[in-house]
VOSE-270820 format. One record per residue: x, y, z of N, C-alpha, C in turn. Coordinates in steps of 0.05 Angstrom, whole numbers. Layout:
N
X;Y;Z;X;Y;Z;X;Y;Z
...
//
This chain:
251
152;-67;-314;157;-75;-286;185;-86;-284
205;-76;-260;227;-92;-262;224;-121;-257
248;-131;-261;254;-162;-256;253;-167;-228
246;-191;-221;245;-196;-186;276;-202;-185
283;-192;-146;302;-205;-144;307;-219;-124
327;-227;-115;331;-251;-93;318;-262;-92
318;-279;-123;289;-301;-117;268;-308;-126
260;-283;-116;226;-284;-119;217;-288;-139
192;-294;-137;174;-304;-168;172;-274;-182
174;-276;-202;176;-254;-211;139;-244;-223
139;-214;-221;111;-211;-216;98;-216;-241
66;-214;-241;54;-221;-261;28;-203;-260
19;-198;-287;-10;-171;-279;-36;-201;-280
-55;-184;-266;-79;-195;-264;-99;-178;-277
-109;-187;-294;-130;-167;-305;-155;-177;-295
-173;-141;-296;-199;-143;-289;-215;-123;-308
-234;-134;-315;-256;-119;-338;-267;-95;-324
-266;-96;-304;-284;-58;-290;-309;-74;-296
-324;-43;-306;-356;-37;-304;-367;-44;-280
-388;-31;-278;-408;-15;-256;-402;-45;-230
-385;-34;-209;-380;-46;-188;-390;-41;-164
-393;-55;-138;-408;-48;-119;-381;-46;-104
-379;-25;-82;-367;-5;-64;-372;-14;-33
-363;-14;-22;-366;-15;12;-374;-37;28
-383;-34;47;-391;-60;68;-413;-73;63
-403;-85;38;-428;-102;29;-434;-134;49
-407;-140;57;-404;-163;76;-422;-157;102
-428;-141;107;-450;-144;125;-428;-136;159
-450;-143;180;-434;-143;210;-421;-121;212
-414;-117;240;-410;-79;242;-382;-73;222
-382;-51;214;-361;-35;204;-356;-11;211
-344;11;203;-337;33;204;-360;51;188
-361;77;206;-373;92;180;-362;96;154
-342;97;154;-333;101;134;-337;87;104
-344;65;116;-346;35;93;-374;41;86
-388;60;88;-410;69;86;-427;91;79
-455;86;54;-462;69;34;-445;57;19
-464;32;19;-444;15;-3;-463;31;-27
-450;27;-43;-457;43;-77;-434;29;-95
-446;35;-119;-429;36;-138;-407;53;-150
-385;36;-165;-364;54;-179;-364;45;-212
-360;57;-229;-352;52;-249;-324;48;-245
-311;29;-262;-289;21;-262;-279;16;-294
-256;32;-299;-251;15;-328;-231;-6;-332
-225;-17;-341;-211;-46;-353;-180;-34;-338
-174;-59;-317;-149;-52;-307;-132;-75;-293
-103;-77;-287;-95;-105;-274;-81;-87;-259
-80;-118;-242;-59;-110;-215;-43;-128;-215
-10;-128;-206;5;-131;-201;-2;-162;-179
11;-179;-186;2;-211;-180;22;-211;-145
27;-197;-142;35;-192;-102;51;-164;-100
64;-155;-80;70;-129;-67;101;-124;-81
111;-105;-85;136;-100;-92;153;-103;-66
178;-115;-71;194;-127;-55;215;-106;-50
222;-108;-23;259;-93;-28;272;-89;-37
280;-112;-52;297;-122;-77;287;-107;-103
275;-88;-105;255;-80;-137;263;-48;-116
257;-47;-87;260;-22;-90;288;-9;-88
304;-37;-65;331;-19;-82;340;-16;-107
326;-34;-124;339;-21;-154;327;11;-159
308;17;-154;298;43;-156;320;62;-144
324;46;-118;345;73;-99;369;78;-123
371;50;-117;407;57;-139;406;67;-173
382;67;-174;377;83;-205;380;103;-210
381;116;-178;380;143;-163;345;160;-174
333;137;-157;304;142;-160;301;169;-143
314;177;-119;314;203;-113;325;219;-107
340;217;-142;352;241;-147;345;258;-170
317;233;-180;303;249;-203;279;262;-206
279;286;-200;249;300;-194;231;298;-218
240;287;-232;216;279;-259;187;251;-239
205;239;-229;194;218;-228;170;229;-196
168;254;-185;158;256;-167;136;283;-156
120;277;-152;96;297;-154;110;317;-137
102;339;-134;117;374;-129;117;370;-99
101;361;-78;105;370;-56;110;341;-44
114;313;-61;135;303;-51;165;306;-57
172;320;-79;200;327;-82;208;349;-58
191;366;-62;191;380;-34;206;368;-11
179;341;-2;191;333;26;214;313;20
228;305;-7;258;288;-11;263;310;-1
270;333;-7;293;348;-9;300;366;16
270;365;40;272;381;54;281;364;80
271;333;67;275;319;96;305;303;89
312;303;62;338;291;61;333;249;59
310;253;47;298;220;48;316;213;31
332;187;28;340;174;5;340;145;8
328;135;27;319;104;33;283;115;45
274;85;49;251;85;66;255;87;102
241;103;111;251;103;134;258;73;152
272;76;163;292;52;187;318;43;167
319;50;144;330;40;134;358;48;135
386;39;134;400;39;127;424;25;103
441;47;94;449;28;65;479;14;66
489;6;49;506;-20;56;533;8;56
536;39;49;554;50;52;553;59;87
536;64;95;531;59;118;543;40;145
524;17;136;536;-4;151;560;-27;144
561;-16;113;593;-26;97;587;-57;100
570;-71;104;556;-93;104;528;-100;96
519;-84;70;496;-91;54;480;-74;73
455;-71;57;427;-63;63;412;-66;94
413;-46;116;404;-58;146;378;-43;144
362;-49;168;336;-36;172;330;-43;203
317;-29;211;310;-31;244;278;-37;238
275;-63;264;255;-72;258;248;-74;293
231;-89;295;215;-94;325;230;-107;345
254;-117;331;273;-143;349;293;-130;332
297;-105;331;331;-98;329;337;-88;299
366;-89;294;372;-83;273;379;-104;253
370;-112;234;382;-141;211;384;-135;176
390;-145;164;402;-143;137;362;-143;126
364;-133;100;344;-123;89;350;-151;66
320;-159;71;309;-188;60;298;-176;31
318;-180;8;309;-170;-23;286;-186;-23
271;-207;-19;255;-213;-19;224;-206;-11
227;-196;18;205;-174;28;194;-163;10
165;-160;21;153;-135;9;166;-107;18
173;-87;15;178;-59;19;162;-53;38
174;-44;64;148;-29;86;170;0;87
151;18;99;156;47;116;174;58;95
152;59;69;150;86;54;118;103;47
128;124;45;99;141;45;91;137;23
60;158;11;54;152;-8;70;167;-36
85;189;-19;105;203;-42;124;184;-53
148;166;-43;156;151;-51;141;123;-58
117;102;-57;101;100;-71;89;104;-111
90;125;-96;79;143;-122;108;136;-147
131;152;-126;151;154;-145;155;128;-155
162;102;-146;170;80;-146;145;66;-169
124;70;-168;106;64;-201;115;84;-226
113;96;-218;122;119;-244;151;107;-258
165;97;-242;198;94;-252;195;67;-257
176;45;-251;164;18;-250;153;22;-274
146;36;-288;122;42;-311;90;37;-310
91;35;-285;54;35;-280;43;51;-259
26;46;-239;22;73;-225;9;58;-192
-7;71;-184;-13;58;-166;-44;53;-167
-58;29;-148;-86;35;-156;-97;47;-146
-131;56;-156;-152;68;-146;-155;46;-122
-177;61;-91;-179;46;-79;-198;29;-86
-217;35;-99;-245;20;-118;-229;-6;-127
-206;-1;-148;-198;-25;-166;-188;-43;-137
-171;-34;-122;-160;-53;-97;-185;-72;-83
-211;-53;-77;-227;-78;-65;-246;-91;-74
-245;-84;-105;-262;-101;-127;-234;-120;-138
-220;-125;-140;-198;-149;-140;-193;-159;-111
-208;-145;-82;-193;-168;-60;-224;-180;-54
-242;-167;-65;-279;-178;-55;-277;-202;-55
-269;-222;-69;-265;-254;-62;-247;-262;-61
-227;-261;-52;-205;-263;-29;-206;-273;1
-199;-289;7;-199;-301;36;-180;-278;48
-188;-276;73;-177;-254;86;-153;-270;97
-129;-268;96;-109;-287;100;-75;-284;103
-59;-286;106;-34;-277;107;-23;-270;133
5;-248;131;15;-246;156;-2;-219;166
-15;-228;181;-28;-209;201;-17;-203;228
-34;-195;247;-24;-186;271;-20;-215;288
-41;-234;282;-46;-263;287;-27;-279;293
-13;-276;257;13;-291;256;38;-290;281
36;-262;295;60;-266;314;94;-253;296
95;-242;267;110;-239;264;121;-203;279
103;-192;270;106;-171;273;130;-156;256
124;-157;235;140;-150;210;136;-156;182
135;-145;158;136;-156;127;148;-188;127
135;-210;121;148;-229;107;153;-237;81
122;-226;68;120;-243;51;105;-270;51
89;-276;29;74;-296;25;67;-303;-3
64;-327;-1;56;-335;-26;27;-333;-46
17;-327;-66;-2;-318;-79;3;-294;-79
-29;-280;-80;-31;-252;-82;-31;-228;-66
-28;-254;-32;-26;-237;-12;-38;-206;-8
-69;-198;-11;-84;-177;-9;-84;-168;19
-85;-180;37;-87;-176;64;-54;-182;82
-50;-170;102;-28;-169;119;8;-161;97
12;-166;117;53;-160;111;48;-125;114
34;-109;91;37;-83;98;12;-71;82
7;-41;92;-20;-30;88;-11;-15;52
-27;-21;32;-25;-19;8;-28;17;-4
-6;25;-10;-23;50;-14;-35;51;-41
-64;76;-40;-73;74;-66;-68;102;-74
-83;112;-96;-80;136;-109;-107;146;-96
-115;142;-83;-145;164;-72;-145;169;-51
-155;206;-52;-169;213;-30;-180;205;-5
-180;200;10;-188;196;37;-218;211;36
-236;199;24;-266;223;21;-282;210;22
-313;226;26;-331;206;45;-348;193;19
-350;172;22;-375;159;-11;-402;168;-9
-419;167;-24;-438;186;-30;-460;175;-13
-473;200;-3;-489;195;19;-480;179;46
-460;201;52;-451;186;83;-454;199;92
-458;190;120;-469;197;147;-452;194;167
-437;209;188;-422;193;200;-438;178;225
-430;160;246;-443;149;270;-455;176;283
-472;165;301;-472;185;321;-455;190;345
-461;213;358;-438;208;382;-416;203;376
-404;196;397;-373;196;399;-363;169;374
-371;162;370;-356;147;346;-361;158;316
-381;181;319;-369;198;290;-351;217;300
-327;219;318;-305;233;318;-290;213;298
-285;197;299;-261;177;287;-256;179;260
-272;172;238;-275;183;213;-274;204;198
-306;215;200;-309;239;179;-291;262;186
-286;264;201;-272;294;212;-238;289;197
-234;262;194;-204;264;176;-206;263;151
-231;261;136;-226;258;107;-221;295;93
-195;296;104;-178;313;80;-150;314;84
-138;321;70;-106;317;54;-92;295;58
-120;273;71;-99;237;70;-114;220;47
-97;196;43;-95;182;14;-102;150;35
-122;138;25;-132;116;30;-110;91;23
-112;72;49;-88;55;39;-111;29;44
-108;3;40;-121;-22;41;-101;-46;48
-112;-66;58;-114;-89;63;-90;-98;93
-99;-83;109;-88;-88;135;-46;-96;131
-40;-95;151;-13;-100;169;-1;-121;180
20;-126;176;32;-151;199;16;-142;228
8;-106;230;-4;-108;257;-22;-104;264
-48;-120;241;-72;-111;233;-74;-140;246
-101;-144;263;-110;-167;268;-124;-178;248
-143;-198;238;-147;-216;224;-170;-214;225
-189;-212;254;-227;-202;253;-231;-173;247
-204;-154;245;-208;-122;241;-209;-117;215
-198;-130;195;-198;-127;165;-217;-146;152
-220;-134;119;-234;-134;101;-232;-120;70
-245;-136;54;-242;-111;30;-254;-92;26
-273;-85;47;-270;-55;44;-266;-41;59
-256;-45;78;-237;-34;108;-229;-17;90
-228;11;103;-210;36;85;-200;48;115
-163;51;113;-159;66;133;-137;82;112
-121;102;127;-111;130;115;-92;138;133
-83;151;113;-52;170;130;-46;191;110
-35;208;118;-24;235;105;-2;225;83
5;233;64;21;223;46;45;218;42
63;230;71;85;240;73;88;219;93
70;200;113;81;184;131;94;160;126
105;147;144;131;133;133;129;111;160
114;113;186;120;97;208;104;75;212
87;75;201;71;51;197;78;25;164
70;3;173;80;-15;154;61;-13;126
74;12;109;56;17;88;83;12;62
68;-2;49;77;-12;19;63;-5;-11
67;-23;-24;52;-10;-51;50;-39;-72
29;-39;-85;22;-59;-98;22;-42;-130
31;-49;-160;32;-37;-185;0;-44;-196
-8;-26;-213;-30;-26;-230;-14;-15;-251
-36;-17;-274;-30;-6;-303;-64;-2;-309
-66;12;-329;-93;21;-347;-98;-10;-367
-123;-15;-372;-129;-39;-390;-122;-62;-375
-135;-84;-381;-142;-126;-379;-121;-132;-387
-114;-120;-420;-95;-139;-424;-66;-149;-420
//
């Protein structure tokens, strides 16, 4: 994992032992179909990354010329580097640019890019790339809500009023930005969707999107949970989606 910068605490893995884990809306009170049956996952021995990768970690990626190396990037996201001409996260602009460091457009304008931040408005192709060149990968969505299941639901949410990545202290599972994982967008075993008009919302999208977790700076605070599962196509970039590191094994 690189070194933190501007600052920040530099990260730390959390290990978790796996084996046979329980899955879905076990917390009870309405949910989504989607969060639905709760069941089990096997899980094997794995840690997570002790908070969100920062700006500061991802421009070192940029300037490593993280995409300019198609080693580091699955086929039909090199694809969309090369077709859309990505070489920042979208809003972003770079200091050759504005010849005054790192800018980004945010909700209240244009301002200098906080190395400290977590990373928002990259897809899950860049994601992806950015563990691989990190040396670890990204998680299953299973490992993400069997490490947030006892977790206070907490941080910068929609609540807070920021309306943007800050950053927070601990492990921050919930708010600043939506986490991408490495899975499928697919329905868990033995689902059903609602009836009526609220099984349009779900089942009808689970294919070619990748499950992200733990709500948004514009995620309210009674709408999330750990096992809230929401999704986007892999290539989107406009919503406040970030990325948290895993590795294989506790230790």
């Amino acid at each position: 994992m690189p070194e933190s910068c501007g600052g920040r605490s530099e990260a730390s893995w959390i290990p978790f032992d796996g084996g046979l884990v329980g899955i879905g809306n076990a917390e009870g009170g309405w949910c989504w179909d989607n969060e639905l049956p709760v069941h089990k996952s096997w899980l094997e021995p794995f840690a997570l990354a002790s908070r969100l990768v920062t700006a500061g970690e991802y421009i070192e990626f940029i300037e490593d010329g993280g995409y300019e190396k198609p080693l580091l990037w699955l086929a039909n996201g090199w694809a969309q580097v090369k077709a859309e001409g990505w070489n920042t996260p979208l809003y972003w602009r770079s200091g050759a640019e504005t010849g005054d460091g790192w800018a980004m457009w945010t909700l209240s304008g244009e301002r200098q890019v906080d190395p400290q931040e977590p990373v928002a408005h990259v897809s899950f192709y860049e994601a992806d790339a950015f563990a691989r060149w990190a040396g670890g990968r990204l998680p299953t969505e299973f490992e993400w809500e069997n490490a947030a299941a006892n977790e206070a639901v907490e941080g910068n949410l929609f609540d807070a009023g920021w309306l943007e990545p800050v950053g927070a202290p601990g492990r921050q599972y919930f708010g600043d930005v939506w986490e991408w994982t490495s899975s499928a967008y697919a329905p868990y075993p033995g689902f059903r969707p609602h009836p009526g008009s609220l099984g349009e919302y779900n089942g009808k999208f689970m294919c070619n999107q990748l499950v992200v977790r733990g709500g948004s700076c514009a995620t309210s605070a009674d709408h999330v949970r750990a096992s809230y599962r929401s999704f986007f196509h892999p290539d989107a970039r406009w919503q406040f989606t970030g990325l948290r590191l895993a590795r294989d094994g506790s230790a």
